[in-house]
C-alpha positions as CSV (number, residue, x, y, z in Angstrom):
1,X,-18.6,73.8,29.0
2,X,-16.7,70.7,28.5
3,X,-14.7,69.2,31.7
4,X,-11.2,70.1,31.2
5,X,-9.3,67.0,29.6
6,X,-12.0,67.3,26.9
7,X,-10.9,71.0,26.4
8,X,-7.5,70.5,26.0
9,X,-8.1,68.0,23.6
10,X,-10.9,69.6,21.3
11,X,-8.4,72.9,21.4
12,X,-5.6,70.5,20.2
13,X,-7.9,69.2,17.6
14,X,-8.6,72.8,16.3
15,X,-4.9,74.3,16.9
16,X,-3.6,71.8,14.5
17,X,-6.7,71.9,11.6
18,X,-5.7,75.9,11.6
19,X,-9.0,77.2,13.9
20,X,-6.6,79.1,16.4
21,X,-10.1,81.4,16.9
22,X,-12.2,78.4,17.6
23,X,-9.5,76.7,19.9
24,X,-9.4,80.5,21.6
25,X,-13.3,79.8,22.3
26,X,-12.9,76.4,23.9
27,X,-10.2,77.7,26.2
28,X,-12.0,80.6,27.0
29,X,-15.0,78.8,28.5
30,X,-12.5,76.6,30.5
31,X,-11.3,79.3,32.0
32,X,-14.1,81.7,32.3
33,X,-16.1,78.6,34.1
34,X,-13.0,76.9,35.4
35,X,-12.0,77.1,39.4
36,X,-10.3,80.4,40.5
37,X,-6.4,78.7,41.4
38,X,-7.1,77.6,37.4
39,X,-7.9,80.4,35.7
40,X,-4.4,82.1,34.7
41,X,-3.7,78.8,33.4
42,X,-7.2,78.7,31.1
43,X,-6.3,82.6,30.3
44,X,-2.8,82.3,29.0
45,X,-3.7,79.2,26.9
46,X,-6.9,81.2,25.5
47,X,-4.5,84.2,25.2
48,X,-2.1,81.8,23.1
49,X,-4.8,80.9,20.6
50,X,-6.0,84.4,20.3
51,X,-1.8,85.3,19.4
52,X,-2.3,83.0,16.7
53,X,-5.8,84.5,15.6
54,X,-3.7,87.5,15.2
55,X,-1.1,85.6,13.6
56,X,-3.1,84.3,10.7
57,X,-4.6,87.6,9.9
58,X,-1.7,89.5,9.5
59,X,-1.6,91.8,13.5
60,X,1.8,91.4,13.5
61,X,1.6,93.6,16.9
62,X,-1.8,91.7,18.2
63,X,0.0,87.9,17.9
64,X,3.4,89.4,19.7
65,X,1.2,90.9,22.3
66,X,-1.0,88.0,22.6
67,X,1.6,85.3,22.7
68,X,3.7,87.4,25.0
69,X,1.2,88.0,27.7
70,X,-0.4,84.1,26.9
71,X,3.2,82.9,28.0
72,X,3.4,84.9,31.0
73,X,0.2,83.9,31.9
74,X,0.3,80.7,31.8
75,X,4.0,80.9,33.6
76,X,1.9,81.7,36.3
77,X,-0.4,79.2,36.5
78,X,2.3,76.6,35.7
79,X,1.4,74.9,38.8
80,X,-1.7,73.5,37.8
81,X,-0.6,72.8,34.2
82,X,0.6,69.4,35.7
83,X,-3.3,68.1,36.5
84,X,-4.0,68.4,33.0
85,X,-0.8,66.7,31.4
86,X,0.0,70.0,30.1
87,X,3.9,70.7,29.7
88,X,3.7,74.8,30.8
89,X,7.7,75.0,30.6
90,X,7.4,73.7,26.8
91,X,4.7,76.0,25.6
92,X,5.8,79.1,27.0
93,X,8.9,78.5,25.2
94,X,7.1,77.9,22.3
95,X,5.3,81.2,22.5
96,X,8.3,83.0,23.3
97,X,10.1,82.2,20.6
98,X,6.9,82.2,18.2
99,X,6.4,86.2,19.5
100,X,10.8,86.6,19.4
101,X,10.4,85.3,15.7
102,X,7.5,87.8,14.6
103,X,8.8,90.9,16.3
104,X,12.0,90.4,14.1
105,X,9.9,90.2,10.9
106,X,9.5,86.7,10.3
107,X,6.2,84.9,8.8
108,X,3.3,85.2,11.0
109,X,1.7,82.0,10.0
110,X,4.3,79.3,9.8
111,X,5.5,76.7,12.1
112,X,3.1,74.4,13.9
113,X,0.6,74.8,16.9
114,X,2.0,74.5,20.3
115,X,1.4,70.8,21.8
116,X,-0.9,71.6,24.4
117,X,-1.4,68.1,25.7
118,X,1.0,65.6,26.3
C-alpha cells in the first residue's frame, strides 16, 4: 500500500486521466490498511471514485448513490482530512452538487474530477 500522501496523489493522477475505477482502487487500500480514526475519511474518498465509476458507465442511480454516501462519508471523517492537505468542505460540495446535477437528468460524465489534494 502506498503511505498516504502518495495515495492521494496517484488517485489525483488517475481522477484527472479519466481512471475513476483505478483511483477507487488506490483509495481503497488506504483505507482498508489505513488507521481506524482514518478510515471514513479513506471510505468516502474511495466511495467518491466508485460514484464516478458509475458515472462513466451510465448507473445514473449507482453514481447518485455513490457520491451521496462518498460525501457523507467523508463529512465524517473531515477531521483528519486536514493531515493530508485534503479540503473535505470543498469536495463534499463537489459531490453534492455532482449527485444534485445527475439526479435532475444532467450528463453523467462531464465536469472535472474533484481536487482531492491541495
Amino acid at each position: 500500500m502506498l503511505p498516504p500522501d502518495e495515495a492521494l496523489r496517484e488517485a489525483q493522477r488517475l481522477l484527472d486521466g479519466g481512471f475513476p475505477f483505478h483511483a477507487h482502487e488506490v483509495l481503497e487500500g488506504a483505507w482498508k490498511s489505513g488507521a481506524d480514526d482514518e478510515r471514513a475519511f479513506w471510505q468516502g474518498l474511495a466511495q467518491l471514485a466508485v460514484g464516478l465509476t458509475h458515472a462513466q458507465r451510465g448507473n445514473r442511480r449507482g453514481a447518485v448513490s455513490l457520491l451521496r454516501r462518498g460525501a457523507e462519508n467523508l463529512g465524517a471523517g473531515a477531521s483528519v482530512a486536514g493531515r493530508h492537505s485534503v479540503d473535505a468542505e470543498g469536495v463534499v460540495a463537489w459531490a453534492q452538487t455532482r449527485a444534485d446535477a445527475v439526479e435532475a437528468g444532467g450528463e453523467l460524465a462531464t465536469g472535472s474530477p474533484p481536487r482531492l489534494v491541495r
